[in-house]
Every structure is written in structure tokens, then in C-alpha cells.
C-alpha positions in Angstrom: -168.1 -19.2 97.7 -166.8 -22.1 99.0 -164.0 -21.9 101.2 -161.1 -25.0 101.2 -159.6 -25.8 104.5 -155.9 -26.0 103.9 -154.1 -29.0 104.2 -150.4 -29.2 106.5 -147.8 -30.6 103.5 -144.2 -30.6 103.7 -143.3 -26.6 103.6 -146.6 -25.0 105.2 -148.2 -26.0 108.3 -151.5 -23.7 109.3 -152.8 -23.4 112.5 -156.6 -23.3 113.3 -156.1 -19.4 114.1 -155.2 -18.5 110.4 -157.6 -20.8 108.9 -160.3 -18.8 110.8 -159.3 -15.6 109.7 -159.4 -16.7 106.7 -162.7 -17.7 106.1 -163.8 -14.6 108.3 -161.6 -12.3 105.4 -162.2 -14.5 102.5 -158.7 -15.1 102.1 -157.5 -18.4 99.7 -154.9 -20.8 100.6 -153.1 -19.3 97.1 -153.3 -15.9 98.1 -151.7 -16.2 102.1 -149.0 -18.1 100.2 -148.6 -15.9 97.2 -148.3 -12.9 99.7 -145.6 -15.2 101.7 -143.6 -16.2 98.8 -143.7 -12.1 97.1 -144.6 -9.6 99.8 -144.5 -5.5 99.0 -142.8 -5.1 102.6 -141.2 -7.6 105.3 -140.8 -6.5 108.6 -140.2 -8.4 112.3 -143.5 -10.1 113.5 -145.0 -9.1 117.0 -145.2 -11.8 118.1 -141.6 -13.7 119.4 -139.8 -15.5 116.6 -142.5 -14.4 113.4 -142.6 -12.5 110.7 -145.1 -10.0 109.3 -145.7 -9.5 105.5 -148.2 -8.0 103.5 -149.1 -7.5 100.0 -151.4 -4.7 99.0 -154.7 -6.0 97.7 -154.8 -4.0 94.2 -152.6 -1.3 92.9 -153.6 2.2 92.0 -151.4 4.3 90.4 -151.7 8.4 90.1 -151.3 11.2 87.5 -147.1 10.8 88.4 -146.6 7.4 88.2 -146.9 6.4 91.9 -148.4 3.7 93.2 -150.9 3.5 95.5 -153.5 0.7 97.7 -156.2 1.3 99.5 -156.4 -2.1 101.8 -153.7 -4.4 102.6 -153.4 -8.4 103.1 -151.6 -9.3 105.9 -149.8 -12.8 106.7 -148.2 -13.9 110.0 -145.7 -17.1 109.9 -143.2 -18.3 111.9 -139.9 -20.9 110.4 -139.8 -24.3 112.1 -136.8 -25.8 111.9 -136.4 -29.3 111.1 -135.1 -32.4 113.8 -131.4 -32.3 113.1 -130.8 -29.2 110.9 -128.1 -26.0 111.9 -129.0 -22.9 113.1 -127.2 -20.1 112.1 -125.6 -19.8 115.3 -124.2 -23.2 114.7 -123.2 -22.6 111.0 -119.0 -23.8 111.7 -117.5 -20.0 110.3 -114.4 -22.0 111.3 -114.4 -23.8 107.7 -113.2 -20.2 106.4 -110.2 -20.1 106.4 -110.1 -15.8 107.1 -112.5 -12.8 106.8 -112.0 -11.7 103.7 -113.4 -15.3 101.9 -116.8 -14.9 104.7 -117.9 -11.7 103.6 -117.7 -12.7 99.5 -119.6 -15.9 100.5 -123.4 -16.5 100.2 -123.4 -17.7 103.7 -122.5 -14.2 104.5 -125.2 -12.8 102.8 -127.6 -15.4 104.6 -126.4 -15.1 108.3 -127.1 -11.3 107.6 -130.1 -11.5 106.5 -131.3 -14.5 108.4 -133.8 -13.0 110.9 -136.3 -11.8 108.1 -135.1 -14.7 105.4 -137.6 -17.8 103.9 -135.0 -20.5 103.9 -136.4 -22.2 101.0 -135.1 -25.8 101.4 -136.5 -28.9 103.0 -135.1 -28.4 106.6 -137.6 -25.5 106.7 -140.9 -25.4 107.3 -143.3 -22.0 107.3 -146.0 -21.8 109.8 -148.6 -19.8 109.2 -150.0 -18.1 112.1 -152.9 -15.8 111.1 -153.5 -14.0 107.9 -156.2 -10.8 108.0 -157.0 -8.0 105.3 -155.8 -4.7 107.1 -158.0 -1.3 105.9 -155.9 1.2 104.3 -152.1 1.5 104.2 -150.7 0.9 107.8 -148.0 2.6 109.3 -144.4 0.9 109.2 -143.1 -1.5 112.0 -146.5 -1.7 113.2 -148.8 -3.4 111.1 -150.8 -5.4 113.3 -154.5 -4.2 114.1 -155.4 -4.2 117.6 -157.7 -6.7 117.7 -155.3 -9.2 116.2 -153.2 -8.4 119.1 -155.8 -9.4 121.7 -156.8 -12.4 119.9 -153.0 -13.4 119.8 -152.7 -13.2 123.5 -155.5 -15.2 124.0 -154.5 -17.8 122.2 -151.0 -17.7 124.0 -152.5 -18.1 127.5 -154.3 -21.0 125.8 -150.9 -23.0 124.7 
């Protein structure tokens, strides 16, 4: 099989870290993204700043309905904010004019949810940071293998 080094565009950026574990898992460009854009579970990266998603590779479900994986894909990214865009932070809350008309607004909804969130507009951009296959089902709010971790730190006392 032929693997396709994936190009930077205008929403994804991929650093040389992901696009090595990716050829050493046989992972796609189309299936990091798929497992960005529809992960099974979403939970606070590691690393500062990230977020960690997986998707299981291929569903198995039992005698009662449940469903069950036995290996998991995992995907590392961070958003990169655009020159000239708003954080949160800096969202004016002012233009409400009281409480009441914040919490029935979308924006609500978004500041609230806006550490774990894909902001899917063109002041975003999603850096992938590595991507590996994890065996079995990994424990919640700790989903990064070991050996990820060292590599990680490596690379940080690089940059």
C-alpha cells in the first residue's frame, strides 16, 4: 500500500510527528480526519492546549445489543486561531443586554462548551498533532499510551 503524505490546506495543518505515525499505523489522511470530524468520545488532550479523540476501529456488538471494540484510533490536534479573530475571552458579553437573553443564546452554548469544541469556520484552523491506533479499549481521561508520551516530550525539548 501506498501511503500519501498529507498536504497543509486551509482547515488542517499536520505536523511531521502525525504523518509518521501514520505511516508507522497505516493510518489515511481520511480516516485521522473522519475520526476528527465524528469521534465515539472527546476528552482534554495531554498535552497543553489539545484535544484527544478516538473512534473505535470496528464495532462488535453482543447477544444484548451492546456495542463493543477491540482497538481504538486515536487523533491528537490542537485549534490555531487565525491573525485577527476573538477569543472567547474577548467575545463583548456586553452586547447583551441582561442574563436572561445570554443563557438562550447560541453563544452561550459555545463559550460553554468551547474548550472541547471544533469551531468550524474559516478563522479556525485544526492541527493535527499525532494520530496512533491504541490496543483495546483504554481507560477514560487517559488515553494516551506511554510511549506517545515520551515521544511528545521529546519533540517539546526539540521546539
Amino acid at each position: 500500500m501506498q501511503f500519501n503524505i498529507p498536504k497543509d490546506n486551509d482547515k488542517y495543518q499536520w505536523t511531521a510527528h502525525s504523518v509518521m505515525k501514520m505511516r508507522q499505523y497505516g493510518l489515511s489522511a481520511q480516516r485521522v480526519l473522519r475520526v476528527v470530524r465524528a469521534p465515539h468520545r472527546k476528552e482534554e488532550g495531554i498535552v497543553k492546549k489539545t484535544v484527544a479523540v478516538m473512534q473505535p476501529v470496528s464495532f462488535k456488538t453482543d447477544k444484548e445489543g451492546k456495542r463493543t471494540w477491540g482497538s481504538e484510533i486515536w487523533v491528537m490536534y490542537q485549534l490555531r486561531r487565525s491573525v485577527g479573530t476573538m477569543t472567547n475571552d474577548q467575545f463583548p458579553i456586553s452586547n447583551f443586554k441582561n442574563s436572561k437573553q445570554l443563557k438562550n443564546s447560541k453563544i452561550d452554548k459555545l463559550i460553554q462548551n468551547s474548550k472541547l469544541n471544533i469551531f468550524n469556520s474559516a478563522s479556525q484552523k485544526i492541527r493535527i498533532i499525532s494520530a496512533w491506533k491504541y490496543p483495546g479499549v483504554s481507560p477514560k481521561n487517559n488515553p494516551v499510551p506511554e510511549d506517545i508520551l515520551r515521544e511528545l516530550e521529546e519533540l517539546d525539548d526539540v521546539v
